[in-house]
VOGU-3710 file (C-alpha; in Angstrom, 3 decimals, decimal comma):
1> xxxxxxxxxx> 48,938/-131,749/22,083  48,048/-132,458/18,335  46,503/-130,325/16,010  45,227/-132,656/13,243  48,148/-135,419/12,484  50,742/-132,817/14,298  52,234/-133,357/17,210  52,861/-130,301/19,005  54,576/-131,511/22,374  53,775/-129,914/25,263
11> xxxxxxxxxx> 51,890/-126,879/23,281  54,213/-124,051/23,887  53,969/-121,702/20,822  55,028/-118,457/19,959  52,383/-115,858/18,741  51,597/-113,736/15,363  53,017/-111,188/15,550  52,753/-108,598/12,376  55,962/-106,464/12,093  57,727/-109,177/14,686
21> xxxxxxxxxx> 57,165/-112,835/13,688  59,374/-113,082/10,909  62,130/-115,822/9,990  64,775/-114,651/12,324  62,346/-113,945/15,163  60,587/-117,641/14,869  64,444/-119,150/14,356  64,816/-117,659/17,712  61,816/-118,892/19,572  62,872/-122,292/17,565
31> xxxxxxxxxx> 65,971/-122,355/19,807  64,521/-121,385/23,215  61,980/-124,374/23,405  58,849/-123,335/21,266  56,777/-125,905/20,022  55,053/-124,201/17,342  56,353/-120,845/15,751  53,345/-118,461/13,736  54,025/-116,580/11,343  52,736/-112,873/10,985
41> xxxxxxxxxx> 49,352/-112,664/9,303  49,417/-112,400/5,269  46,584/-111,311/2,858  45,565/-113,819/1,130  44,126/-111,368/-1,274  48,122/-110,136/-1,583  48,719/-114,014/-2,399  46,650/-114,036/-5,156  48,562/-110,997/-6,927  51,354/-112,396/-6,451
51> xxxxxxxxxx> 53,118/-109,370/-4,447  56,630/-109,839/-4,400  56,694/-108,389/-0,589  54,219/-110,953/0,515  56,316/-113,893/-0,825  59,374/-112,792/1,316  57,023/-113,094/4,202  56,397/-116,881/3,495  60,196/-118,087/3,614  60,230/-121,136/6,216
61> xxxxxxxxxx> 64,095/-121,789/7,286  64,964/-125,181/7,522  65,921/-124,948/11,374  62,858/-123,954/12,033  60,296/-126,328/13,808  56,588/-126,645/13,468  55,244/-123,396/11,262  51,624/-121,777/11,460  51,260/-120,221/8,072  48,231/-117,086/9,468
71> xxxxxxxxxx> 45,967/-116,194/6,325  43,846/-112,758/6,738  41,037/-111,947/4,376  37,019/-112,251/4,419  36,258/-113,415/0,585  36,255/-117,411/1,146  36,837/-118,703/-2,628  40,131/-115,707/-2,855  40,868/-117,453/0,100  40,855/-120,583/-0,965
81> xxxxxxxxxx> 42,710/-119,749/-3,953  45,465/-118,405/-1,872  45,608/-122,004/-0,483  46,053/-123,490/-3,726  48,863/-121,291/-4,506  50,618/-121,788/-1,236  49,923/-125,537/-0,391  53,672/-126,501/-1,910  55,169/-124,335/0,812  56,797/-126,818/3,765
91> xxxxxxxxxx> 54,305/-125,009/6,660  52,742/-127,457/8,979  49,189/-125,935/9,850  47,348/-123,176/8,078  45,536/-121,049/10,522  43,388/-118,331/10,023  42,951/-115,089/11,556  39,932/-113,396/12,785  41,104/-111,739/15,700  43,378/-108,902/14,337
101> xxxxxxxxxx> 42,440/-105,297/15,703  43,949/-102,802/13,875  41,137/-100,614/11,923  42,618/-101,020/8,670  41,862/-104,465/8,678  38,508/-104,671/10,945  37,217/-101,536/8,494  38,006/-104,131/5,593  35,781/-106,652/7,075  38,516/-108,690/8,066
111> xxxxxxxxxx> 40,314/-109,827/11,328  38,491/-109,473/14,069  35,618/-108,079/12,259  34,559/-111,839/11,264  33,916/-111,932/15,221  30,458/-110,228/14,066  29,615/-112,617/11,277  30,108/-116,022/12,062  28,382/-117,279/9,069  30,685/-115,898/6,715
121> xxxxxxxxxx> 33,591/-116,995/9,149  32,298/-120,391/8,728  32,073/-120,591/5,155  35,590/-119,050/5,190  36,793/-122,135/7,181  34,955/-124,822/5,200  35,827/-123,159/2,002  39,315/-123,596/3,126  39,105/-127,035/4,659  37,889/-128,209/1,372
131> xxxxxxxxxx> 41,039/-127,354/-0,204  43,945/-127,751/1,858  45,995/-130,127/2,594  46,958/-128,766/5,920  44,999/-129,093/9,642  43,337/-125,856/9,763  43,155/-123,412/12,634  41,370/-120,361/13,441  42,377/-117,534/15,755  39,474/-115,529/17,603
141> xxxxxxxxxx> 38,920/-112,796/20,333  36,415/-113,286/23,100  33,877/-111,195/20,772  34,489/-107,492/18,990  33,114/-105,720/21,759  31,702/-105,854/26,072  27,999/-106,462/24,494  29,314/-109,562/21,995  30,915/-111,982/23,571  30,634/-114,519/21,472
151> xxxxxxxxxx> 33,252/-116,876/21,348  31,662/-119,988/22,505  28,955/-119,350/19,599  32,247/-118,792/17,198  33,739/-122,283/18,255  30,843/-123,910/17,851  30,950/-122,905/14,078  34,494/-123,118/13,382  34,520/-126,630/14,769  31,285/-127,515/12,351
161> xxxxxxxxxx> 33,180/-125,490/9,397  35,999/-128,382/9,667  38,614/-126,190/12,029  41,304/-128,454/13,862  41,641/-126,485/16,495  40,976/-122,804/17,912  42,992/-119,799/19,435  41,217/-118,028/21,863  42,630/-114,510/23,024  40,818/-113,404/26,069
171> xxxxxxxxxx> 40,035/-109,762/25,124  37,337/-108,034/22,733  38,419/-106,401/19,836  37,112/-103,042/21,455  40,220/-103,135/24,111  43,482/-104,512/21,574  45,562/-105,471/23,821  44,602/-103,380/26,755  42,768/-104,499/30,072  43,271/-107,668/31,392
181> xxxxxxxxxx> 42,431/-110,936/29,512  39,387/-113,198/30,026  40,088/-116,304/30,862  36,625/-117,603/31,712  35,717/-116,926/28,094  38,492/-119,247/27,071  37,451/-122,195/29,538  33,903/-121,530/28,480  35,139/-122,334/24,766  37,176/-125,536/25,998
191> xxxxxxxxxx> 33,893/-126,934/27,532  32,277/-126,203/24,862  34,186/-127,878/21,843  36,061/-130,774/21,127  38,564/-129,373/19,031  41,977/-128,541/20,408  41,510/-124,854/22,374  44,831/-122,622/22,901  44,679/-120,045/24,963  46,256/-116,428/24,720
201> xxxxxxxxxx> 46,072/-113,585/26,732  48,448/-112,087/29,358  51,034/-115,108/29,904  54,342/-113,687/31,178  56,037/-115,906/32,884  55,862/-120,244/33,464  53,855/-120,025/36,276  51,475/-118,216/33,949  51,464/-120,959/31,633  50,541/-123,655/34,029
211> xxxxxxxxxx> 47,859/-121,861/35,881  46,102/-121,052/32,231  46,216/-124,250/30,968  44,184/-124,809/34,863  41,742/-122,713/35,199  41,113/-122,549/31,546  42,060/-126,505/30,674  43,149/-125,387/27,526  45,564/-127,953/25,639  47,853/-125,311/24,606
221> xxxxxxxxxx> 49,473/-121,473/25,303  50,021/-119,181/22,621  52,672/-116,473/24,350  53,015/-113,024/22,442  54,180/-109,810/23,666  55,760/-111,215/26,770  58,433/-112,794/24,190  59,310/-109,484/22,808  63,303/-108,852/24,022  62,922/-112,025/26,028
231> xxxxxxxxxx> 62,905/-115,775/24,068  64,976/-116,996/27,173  60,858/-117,112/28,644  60,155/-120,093/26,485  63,535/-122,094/27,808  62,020/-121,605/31,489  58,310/-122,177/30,648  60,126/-125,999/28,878  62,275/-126,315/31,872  59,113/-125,413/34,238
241> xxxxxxxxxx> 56,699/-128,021/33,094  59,589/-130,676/32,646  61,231/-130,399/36,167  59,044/-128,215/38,048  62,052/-125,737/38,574  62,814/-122,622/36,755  66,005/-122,691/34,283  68,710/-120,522/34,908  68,545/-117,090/33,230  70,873/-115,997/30,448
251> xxxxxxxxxx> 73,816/-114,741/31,281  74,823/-111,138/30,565  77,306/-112,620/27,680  74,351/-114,924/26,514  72,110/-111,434/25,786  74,470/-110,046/24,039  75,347/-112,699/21,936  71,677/-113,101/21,148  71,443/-109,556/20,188  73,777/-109,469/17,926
261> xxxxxxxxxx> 72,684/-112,546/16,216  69,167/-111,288/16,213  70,523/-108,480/14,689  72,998/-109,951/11,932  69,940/-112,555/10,850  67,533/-109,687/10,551  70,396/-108,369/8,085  71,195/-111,369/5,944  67,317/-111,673/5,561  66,528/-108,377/4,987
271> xxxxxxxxxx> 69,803/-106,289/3,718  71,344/-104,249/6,162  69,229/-100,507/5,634  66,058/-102,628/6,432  67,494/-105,058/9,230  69,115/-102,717/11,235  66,046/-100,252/11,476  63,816/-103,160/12,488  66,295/-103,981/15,124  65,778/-101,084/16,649
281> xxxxxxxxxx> 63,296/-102,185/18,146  64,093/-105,491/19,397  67,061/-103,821/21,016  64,783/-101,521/22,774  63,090/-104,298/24,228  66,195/-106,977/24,824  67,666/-103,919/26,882  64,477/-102,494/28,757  65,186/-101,858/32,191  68,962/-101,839/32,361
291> xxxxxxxxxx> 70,242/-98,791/33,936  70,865/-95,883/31,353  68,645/-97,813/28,489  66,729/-94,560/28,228  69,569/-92,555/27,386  70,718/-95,937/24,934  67,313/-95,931/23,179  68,100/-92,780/21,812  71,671/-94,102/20,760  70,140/-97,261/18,782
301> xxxxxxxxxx> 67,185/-95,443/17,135  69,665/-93,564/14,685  71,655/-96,749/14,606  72,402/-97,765/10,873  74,737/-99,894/10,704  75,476/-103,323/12,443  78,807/-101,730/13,663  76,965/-99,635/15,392  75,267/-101,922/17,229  78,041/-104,089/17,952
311> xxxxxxxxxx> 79,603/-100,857/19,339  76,852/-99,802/21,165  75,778/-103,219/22,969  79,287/-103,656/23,739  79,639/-100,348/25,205  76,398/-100,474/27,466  77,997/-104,148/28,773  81,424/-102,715/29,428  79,484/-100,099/31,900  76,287/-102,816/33,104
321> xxx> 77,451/-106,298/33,037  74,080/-107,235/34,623  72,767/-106,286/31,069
//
């Protein structure tokens, strides 16, 4: 699959995820056989001033692979502007959301508010285009609510405006990530363009992969939640579609290991007060499901220190080595 003069193998690539796609996380999905690792979303407006926070947000490690650098914002020349200021950074594709759900951005006119206007969502894009010396890519939702579907109509624009390629997540803005994705809706936009069209939307496992990218015909898979506690899913969806057989799952001292790293990255990155309390919750998830993790959530969610985690992953090994 290429998007613009990139060659993204086999199109395996690990979602936005705000609050989980940072450095470490993407280093992660790096190693387990992603093709293309996206960043969270960042205002572009927050670009323009310059915020300190935002800049942390933008480091690329250099053992990363292909990056997706996600703008949000719904003003196209601060957007472009944002471009200018970032085009020096060593990201790969600059892609551009207007899919996000949360009401603080939709109430901004942003995200997946844009799914309501694509006029302005195509000036965005060709503002952009115009600029940048990146392919860019746009992510959408199958419309903002059951009455407006509208992606097909949103395609056709974005493709006009100048967009490489297109995201399509099978659900309105109206259900978030609720409900079952619609897949039709992203075939419909496949048949529809000629741009690259990735698909996203309730993809948990390598079979899920395959049978997307055939009912849909999509030319890639962007996976999302279903990575959350789990990268060892992108190793099996590579090993899948190269062999046809399913790679061996981690071991319980290959979890644990990957824990801990997870956890002493998110440190070094971040400084240990703010590392360890966002590990939290990727320990929740890494551990869901083993016997006594309910009783172990509450242990790790006063955890503050990565002694403490050392101690406690250790400890819920010694008594589950199935981890």
């Amino acid at each position: 699959m290429r998007i613009g003069s990139v060659d993204i193998g086999k199109g395996i690539i690990a979602a936005p995820m705000a609050g989980i796609s940072d450095l470490p996380f993407r280093l992660l999905c790096a190693r387990y056989g992603s093709d293309l690792e996206c960043m969270e979303m960042i205002s572009a407006k927050a670009i323009t001033y310059r915020n300190r926070n935002t800049a942390a947000l933008m480091e690329i490690g250099p053992d990363e692979g292909y990056v997706s650098l996600q703008l949000f914002g719904s003003e196209p020349e601060v957007m472009a502007e944002a471009v200018r200021m970032i085009q020096h950074r060593p990201y790969h594709i600059l892609d551009i959301n207007m899919g996000c759900p949360v009401p603080k951005i939709v109430n901004n006119g942003e995200g997946s508010a844009l799914m309501k206007d694509p006029q302005l969502a195509g000036r965005i894009v060709d503002t952009i285009v115009r600029v940048s010396d990146k392919p860019v890519t746009v992510k959408i939702r199958s419309g903002f609510d059951p009455e407006h579907i509208n992606a097909v109509e949103m395609a056709h624009v974005l493709e006009e405006s100048g967009a490489s390629a297109v995201c399509v997540h099978g659900r309105t803005r109206e259900q978030y990530y609720s409900g079952q994705a619609d897949w039709d809706v992203i075939a419909a936009v496949k048949s529809a363009v000629s741009i690259p069209v990735i698909g996203n939307g309730d993809v948990r496992s390598a079979e899920d992969f395959v049978r997307m990218q055939q009912e849909t015909g999509c030319d890639g898979v962007m996976i999302g939640r279903a990575l959350q506690g789990n990268p060892w899913l992108l190793k099996d969806i590579r090993t899948y579609l190269e062999t046809g057989s399913h790679a061996e799952p981690p071991t319980a001292q290959e979890k644990i290991d990957t824990i801990l790293e997870h956890g002493r990255m998110l440190i070094e990155h971040k400084g240990e007060y703010i590392g360890i309390r966002e590990m939290r919750k990727h320990t929740a998830w890494y551990t869901a499901g083993v016997p006594g993790s309910a009783a172990f959530r509450g242990r790790i969610n006063g955890m503050e220190s990565y002694d403490e985690l050392v101690k406690a992953i250790t400890e819920l090994y010694d008594r589950h080595a199935h981890i």
